[in-house]
C-alpha positions in Angstrom: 56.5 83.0 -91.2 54.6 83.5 -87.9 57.6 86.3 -87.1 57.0 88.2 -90.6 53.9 88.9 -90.0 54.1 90.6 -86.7 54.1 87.9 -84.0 57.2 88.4 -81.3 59.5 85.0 -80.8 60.6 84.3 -77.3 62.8 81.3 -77.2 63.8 79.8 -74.9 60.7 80.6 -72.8 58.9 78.7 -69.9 55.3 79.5 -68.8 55.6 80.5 -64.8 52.1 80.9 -64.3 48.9 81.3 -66.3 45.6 82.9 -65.2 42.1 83.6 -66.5 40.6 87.5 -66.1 37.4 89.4 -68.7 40.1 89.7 -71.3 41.2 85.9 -71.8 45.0 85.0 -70.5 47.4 86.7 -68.5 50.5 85.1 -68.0 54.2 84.9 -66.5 57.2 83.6 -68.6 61.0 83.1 -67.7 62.9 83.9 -70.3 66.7 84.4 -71.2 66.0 88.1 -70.9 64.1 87.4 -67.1 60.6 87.7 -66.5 57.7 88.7 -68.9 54.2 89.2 -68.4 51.9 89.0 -71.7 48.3 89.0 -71.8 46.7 87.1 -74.8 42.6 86.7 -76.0 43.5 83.0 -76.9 45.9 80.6 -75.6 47.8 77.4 -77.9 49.4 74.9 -76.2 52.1 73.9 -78.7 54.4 72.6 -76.1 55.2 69.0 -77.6 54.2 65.7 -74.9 54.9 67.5 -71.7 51.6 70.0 -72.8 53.2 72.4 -70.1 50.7 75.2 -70.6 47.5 72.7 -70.6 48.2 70.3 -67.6 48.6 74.1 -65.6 45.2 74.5 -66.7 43.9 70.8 -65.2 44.2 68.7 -68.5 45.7 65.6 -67.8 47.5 63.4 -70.7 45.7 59.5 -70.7 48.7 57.7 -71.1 48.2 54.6 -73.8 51.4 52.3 -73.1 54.9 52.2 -72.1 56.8 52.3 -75.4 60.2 54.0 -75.1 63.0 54.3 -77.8 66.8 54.5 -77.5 68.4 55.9 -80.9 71.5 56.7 -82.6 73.1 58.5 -85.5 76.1 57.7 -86.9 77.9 57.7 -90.6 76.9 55.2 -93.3 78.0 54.3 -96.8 75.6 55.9 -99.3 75.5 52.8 -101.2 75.1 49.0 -100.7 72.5 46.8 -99.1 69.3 49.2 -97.7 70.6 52.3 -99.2 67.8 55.1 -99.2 65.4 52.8 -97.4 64.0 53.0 -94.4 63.9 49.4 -93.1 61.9 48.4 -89.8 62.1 44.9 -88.0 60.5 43.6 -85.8 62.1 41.2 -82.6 60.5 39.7 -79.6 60.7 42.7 -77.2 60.1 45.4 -79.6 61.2 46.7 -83.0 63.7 48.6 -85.1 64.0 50.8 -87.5 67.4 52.4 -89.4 66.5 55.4 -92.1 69.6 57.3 -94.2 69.4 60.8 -93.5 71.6 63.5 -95.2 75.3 64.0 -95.3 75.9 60.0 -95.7 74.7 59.6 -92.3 72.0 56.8 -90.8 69.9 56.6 -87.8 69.3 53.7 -85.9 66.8 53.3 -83.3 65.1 50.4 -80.9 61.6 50.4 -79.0 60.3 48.5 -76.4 58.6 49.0 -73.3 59.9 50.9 -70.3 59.1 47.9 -67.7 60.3 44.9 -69.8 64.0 43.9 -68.9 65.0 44.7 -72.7 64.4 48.3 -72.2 67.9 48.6 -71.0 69.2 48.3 -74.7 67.2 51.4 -75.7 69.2 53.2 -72.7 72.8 51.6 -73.7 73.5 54.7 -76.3 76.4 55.0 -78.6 76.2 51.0 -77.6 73.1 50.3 -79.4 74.2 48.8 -82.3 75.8 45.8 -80.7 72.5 44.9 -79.4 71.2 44.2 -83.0 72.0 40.9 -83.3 68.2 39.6 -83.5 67.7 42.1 -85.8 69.7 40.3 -88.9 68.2 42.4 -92.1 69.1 45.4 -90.0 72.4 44.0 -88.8 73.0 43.3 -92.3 72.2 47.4 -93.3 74.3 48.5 -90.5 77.9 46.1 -91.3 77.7 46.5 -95.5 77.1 50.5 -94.6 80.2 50.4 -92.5 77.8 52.5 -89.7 79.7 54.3 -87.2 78.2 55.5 -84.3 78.4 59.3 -83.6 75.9 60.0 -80.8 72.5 59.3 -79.8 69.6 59.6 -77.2 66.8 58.3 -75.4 62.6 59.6 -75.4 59.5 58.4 -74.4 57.4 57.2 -77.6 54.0 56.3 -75.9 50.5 57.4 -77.2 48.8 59.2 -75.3 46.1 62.2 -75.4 45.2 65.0 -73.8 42.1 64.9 -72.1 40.5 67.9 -72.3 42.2 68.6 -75.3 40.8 72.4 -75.5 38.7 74.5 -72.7 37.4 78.3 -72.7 39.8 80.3 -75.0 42.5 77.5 -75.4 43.3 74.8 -77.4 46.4 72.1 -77.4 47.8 71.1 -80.8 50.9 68.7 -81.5 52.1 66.5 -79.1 50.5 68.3 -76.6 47.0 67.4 -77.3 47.9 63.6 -78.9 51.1 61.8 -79.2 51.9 58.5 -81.4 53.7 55.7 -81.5 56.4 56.0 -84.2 55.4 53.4 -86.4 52.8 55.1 -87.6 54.6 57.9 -88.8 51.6 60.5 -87.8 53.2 62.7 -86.2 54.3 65.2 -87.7 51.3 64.9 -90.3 49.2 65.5 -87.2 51.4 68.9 -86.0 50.6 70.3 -89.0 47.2 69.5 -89.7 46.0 69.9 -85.8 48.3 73.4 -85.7 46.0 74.3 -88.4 42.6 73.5 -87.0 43.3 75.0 -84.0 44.5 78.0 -85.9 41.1 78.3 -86.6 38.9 77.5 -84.5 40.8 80.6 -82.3 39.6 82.5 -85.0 36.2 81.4 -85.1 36.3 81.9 -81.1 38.1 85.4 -81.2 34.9 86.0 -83.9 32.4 85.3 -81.5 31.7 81.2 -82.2 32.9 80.4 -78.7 30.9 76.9 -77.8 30.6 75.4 -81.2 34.4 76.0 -82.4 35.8 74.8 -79.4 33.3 71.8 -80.1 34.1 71.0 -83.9 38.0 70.7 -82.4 37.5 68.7 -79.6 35.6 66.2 -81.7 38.3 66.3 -84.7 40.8 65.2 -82.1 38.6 62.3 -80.8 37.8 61.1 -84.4 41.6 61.2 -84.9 42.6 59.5 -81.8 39.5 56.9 -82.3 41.2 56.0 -86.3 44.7 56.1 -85.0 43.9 53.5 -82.2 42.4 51.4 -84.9 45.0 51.6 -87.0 47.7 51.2 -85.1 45.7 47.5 -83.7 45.9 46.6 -87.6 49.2 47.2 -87.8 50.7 45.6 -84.9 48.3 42.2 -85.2 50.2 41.5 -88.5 53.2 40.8 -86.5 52.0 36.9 -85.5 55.8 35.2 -84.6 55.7 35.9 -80.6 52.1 35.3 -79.1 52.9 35.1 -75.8 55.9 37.5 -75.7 54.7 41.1 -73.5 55.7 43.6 -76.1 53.2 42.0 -78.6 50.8 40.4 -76.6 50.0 43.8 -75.2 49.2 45.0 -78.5 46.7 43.0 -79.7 43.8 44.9 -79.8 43.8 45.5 -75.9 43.0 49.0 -75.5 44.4 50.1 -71.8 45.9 53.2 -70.3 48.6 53.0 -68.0 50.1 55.2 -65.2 52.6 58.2 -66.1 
């Protein structure tokens, strides 16, 4: 849509270097075709978690917790036990999730932290599913659905947020200005609806509301992050089964950062 209406895709594209001057951004960008200099009024940091654009302009993300998550794909029956539901269970170390997704295939994934001794499961890969065995609705899912593993991966899954979050003609949006655990399933609710609001308040800036659209964002994002935080406590206190087990303990309300 962006491309219809006159803006100029560059992809694959990495920001070099980024500078202020009287006329807002100019800026060097490797791309397949070499080097490119543009020059923009406004700058969005749409980069997903790594923010690349913002952290070159001194944002710094304030990393929530550790949570990490190995996954795999693979194909599924389209019938039997769990068919066309997502199903999420939680263990000692962390939690699971499988979800169909199209042409009969499934998705299976496990979180935990990075620093507790389980986190090697989420690494293991195509191997995942034989470390489901604590997991027996999802084991269940997985051997009526005859799941065979085709690939897979590994990604960070922490919350975090960008802090700034916007600054003189640029705002972050996405992943790059707040990330989310995955059981909240915000994510891509927030891309859309934080894509938008930064949308505009660029427009309102580029109009001549400098100060009090950059404000109105910055304090949308913090209201967000503030109702997300509490949220997320809810939701994670419900689990009661392992009191004294890291994973859950952690999550209990405590509100800490910790170190990238």
């Amino acid at each position: 849509m962006a491309a219809a209406r006159g803006a100029v895709l560059m992809a694959p594209a990495r920001v070099l270097d980024i500078e202020s001057d009287h006329y807002g951004w100019q800026m060097r960008v490797a791309t397949s075709q070499g080097e490119q200099r543009l020059a923009a009024r406004f700058a969005i940091d749409a980069g997903g978690r790594g923010a690349p654009l913002a952290r070159r302009l001194g944002a710094r993300r304030r990393v929530i917790d550790r949570l990490i998550c190995g996954w795999v794909y693979g194909s599924a029956r389209p019938t039997g036990l769990g068919a066309g539901l997502t199903v999420v269970e939680a263990v000692e170390d962390g939690w699971w999730y499988t979800a169909p997704i199209s042409n009969n295939r499934r998705v299976l994934a496990f979180l935990t932290d990075a620093d507790l001794p389980q986190a090697r499961i989420a690494h293991d890969g195509t191997r995942l599913v034989e470390h489901t065995a604590a997991a027996g609705e999802i084991l269940a899912i997985l051997t009526e659905g005859e799941f065979l593993p085709l690939g897979g991966g590994f990604t960070a899954a922490h919350s975090a947020v960008l802090e700034p979050c916007g600054g003189p003609r640029w705002l972050a949006a996405g992943d790059a200005g707040m990330s989310f655990d995955p059981l909240s399933s915000q994510g891509l609710l927030h891309a859309l609806f934080s894509g938008l609001a930064a949308a505009e308040a660029a427009d309102a800036t580029l109009a001549g509301d400098d100060d009090h659209a950059l404000h109105r964002y910055t304090q949308l994002m913090s209201s967000i992050a503030a109702a997300y935080r509490g949220r997320l406590d809810v939701c994670y206190a419900s689990e009661t089964r392992w009191p004294s087990a890291p994973f859950w303990k952690r999550r209990r309300g405590i509100k800490r950062s910790v170190p990238l």
